[in-house]
N, C-alpha and C positions, 0 to 999 in steps of 0.2 A: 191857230197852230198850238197855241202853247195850253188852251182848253182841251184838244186832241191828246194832248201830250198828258196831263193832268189825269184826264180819265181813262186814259189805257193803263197809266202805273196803278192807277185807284182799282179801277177793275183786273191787274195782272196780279195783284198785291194782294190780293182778295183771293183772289182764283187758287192762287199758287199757295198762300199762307206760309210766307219763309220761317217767321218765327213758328209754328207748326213743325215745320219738317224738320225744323235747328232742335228742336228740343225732342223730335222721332229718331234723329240721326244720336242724336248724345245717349238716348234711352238703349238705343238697340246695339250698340258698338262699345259695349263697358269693358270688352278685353283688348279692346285694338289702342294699339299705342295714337300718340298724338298725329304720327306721318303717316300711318295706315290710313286714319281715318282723313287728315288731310286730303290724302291722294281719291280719296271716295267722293268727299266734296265737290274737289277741282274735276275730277271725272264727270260726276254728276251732273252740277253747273254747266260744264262745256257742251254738253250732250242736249239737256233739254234744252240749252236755247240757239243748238242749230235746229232741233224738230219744230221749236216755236217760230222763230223765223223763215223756212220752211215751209210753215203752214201761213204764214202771213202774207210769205213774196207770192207762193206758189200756188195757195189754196184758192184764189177767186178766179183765174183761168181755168182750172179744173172743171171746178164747178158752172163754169161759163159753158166748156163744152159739154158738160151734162143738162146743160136747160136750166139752172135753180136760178131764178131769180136774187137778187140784193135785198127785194122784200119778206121773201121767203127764209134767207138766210140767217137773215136778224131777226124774225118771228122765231125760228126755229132756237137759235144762240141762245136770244133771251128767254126762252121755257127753260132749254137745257142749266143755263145758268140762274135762274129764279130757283130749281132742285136742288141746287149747291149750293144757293145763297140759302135755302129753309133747312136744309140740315147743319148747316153752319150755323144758323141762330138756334134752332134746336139742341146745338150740343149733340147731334150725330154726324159729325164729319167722318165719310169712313174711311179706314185705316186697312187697307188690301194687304196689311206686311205682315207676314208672321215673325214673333222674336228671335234673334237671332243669337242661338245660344252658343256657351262656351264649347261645348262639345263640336256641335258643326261646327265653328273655325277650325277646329285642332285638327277636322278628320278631311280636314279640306285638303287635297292631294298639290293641289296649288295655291298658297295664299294669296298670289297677284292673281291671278285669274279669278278665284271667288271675290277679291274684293273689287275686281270690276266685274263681276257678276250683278253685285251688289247696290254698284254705282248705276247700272242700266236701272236693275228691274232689283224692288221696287223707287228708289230713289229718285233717277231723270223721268222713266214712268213708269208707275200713272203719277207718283205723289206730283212732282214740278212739272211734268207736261204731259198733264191728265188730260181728257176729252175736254175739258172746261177751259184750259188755257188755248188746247187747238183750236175749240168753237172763236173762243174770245177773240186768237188772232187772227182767224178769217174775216170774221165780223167787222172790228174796228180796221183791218191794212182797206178792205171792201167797199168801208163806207167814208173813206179819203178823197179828197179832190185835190189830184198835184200832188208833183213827186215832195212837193215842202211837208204838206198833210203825214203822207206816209211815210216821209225821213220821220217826223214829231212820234211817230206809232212807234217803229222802228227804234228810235232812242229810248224810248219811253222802255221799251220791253227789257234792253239791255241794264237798262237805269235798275229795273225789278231785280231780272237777274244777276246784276252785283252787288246787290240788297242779299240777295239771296245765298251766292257764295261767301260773304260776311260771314253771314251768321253762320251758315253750315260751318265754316271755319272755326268756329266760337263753339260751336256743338255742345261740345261737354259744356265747357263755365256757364251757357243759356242754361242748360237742362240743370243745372247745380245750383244756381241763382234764382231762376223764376219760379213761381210758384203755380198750381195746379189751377188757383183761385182767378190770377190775372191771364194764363192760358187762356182761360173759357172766356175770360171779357172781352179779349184781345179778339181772339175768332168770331166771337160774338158782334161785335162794334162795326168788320167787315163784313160779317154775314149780312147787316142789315143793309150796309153801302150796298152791297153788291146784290141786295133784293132790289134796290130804287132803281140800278143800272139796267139790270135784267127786267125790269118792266120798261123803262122808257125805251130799250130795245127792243122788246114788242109793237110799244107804240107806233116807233120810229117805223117798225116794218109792214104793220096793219096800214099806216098812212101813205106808203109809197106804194104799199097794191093797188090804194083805191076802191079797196069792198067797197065800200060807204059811200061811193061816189067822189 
C-alpha cells in the first residue's frame, strides 16, 4: 500500500509539476492583488482534483463498458506519459497559456468571473488536470487490488494536490525567489522519474496481455 501510495504522488508530482504552475501563476498575474490571485488558486486546486478524482473513481467502469482492457490502458498511459516525461527532460514542457496582460484585466466587464475564468481554463486545465494526470488516474485507481490499494491512490493524489495549492498560494514569493536555472533542473529530475514510470507502465501492460506468451 504504501509503495502504491509512493508512486502515484511521484508520478502525480511529475505530471502535474506544482512548482511549474506556482511559478506560471506568479508570472502571469503581476497586476492581481494577493486575494485575487488567492481565490484563482483555491479555484483552481479545488477544480482539478474533483476532475482528477473523477477520472480515477469513475474512469475504469467506463472504459470497462467500452471493451479496453487494463493491459491496454497502461500500454496506452505509459506512451502517453513517456511524451511528457521526454519533453520535460528536453526542456519543452508545453505552456497552452497566453500572457495575461494588464489591459485584458482592466477591459474585463467582470473581474470575478474572468478570474474564474482563469482558474478553469488554463489553470485547473490542461496545466493541473492535463491528459497526463487523467491518464495517470485511470491507470494507477485501475491497476489497485482492494479498496485499501485505491484509498493509498486516492490519498496520494490529494497529498499532490495540497502540494499543489501550497505553492499556488506562494505564487508570486516562488516566481520572485527561484531562479530560471533550478526551474529546469527541478522539471528536469521529474522528467526523468516520470520516463522510468511511464516505461514500466508499458511493461506492466505488454505483460498482462500476454503477446509473448
Amino acid at each position: 500500500m504504501l509503495e502504491t501510495a509512493l508512486n502515484t504522488f511521484t508520478t502525480f508530482f511529475a505530471v502535474i509539476g506544482p512548482i511549474d504552475t506556482a511559478v506560471l501563476l506568479g508570472s502571469l498575474t503581476p497586476n492581481l492583488t494577493p486575494g485575487e490571485r488567492r481565490e484563482i488558486a483555491v479555484k483552481a486546486a479545488f477544480i482539478a482534483t474533483i476532475i482528477i478524482l473523477i477520472f480515477a473513481l469513475v474512469g475504469q467502469p467506463v472504459l470497462t463498458q467500452l471493451g479496453v482492457s487494463l493491459s491496454a490502458l497502461q500500454t496506452a498511459g505509459g506512451i502517453i506519459l513517456f511524451m511528457i516525461a521526454l519533453e520535460m527532460t528536453l526542456a519543452k514542457r508545453p505552456g497552452p497559456v497566453a500572457s495575461l496582460s494588464a489591459k485584458e484585466s482592466e477591459e474585463a466587464e467582470d473581474k470575478a468571473e474572468a478570474h474564474a475564468e482563469i482558474a478553469v481554463f488554463p489553470f485547473a486545465t490542461p496545466l493541473i488536470a492535463g491528459p497526463g494526470a487523467m491518464t495517470s488516474a485511470i491507470v494507477l485507481a485501475a491497476g489497485t487490488k482492494g479498496e485499501l490499494e485505491l484509498g493509498a491512490v486516492v490519498a496520494a493524489i490529494l497529498a499532490v494536490m495540497l502540494v499543489t495549492l501550497i505553492l499556488l498560494l506562494a505564487a508570486q514569493e516562488i516566481h520572485q525567489l527561484i531562479g530560471l536555472t533550478a526551474r529546469k533542473v527541478i522539471v528536469r529530475v521529474f522528467g526523468v522519474l516520470l520516463a522510468a514510470l511511464a516505461v514500466q507502465s508499458i511493461f506492466n501492460g505488454i505483460a498482462g496481455a500476454h503477446i509473448f506468451g
